[in-house]
C-alpha positions as CSV (number, residue, x, y, z in Angstrom):
1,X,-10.4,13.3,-8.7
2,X,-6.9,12.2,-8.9
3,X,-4.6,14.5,-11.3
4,X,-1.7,12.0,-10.9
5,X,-0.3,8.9,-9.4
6,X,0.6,9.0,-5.8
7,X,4.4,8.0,-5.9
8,X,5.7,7.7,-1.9
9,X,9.5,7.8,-3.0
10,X,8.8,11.0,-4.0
11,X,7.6,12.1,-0.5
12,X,10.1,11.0,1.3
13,X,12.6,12.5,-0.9
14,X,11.3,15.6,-0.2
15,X,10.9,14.9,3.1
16,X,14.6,14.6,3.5
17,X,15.5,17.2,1.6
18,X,13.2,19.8,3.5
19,X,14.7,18.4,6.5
20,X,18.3,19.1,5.2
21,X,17.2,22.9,4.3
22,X,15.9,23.5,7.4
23,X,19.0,22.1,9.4
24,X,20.7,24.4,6.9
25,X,18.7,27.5,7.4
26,X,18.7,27.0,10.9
27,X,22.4,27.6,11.3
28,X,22.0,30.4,8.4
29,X,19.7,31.7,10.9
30,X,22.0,31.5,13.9
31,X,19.7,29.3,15.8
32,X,22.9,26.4,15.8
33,X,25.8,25.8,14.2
34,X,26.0,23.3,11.6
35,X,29.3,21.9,10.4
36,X,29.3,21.7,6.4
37,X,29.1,17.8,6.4
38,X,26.4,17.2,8.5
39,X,23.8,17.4,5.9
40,X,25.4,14.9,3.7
41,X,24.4,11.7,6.1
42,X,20.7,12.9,5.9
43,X,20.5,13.4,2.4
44,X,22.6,10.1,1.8
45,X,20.0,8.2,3.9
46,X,16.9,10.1,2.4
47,X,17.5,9.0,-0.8
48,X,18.4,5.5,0.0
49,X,15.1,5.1,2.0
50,X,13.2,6.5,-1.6
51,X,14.7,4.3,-3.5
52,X,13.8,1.6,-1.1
53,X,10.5,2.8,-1.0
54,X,9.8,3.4,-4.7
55,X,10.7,-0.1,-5.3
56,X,8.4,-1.5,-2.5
57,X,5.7,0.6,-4.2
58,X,6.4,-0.8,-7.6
59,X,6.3,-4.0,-6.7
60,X,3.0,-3.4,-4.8
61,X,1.5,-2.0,-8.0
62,X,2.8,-4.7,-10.1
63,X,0.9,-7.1,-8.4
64,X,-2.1,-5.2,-8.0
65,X,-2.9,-5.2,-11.8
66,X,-3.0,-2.2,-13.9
67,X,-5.2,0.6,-12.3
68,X,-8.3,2.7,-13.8
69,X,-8.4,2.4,-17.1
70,X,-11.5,4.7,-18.1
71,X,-12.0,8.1,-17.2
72,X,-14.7,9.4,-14.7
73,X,-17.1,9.8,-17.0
74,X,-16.6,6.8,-18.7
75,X,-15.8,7.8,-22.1
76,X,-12.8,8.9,-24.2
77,X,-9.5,7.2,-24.8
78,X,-6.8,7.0,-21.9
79,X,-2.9,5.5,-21.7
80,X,-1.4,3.9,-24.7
81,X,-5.2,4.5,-26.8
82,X,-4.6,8.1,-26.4
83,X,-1.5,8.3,-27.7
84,X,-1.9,5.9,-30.5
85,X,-2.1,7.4,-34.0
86,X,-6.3,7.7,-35.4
């Protein structure tokens, strides 16, 4: 069972900025040295590439339709039902 929507901007966001703490606590560690703007091309890039990426994604959901509408079992109200007013 799904608890939320997949969103791959999100990943690889995250993915890139993982990457830019490890290349930072590498050379906190001593393993390199790091100079202080190298990190800011990485991050730059990684969230260009989300953004690219969440787009793409949209689009590709917009065209699919909306997506499950009903619960698993079937019953109950969900998205713009649930929040409506009784």
């Amino acid at each position: 069972m799904l608890r939320h929507e997949f969103q791959p901007g999100r990943l690889v966001s995250g993915a890139f900025l993982t990457l830019a703490g490890v290349i930072y606590a590498g050379d906190a560690g001593g393993l390199w040295e790091t100079p202080w703007f190298a990190v800011i091309p990485v991050v730059v890039v990684g969230l260009c590439l989300a953004g690219t990426v969440a787009i793409v994604a949209r689009g590709i959901r917009r065209r699919r339709g909306p997506g499950r509408q009903a619960t698993a079992g079937g019953s109950g109200p969900t998205g713009a039902q649930a929040d409506a007013p009784p």
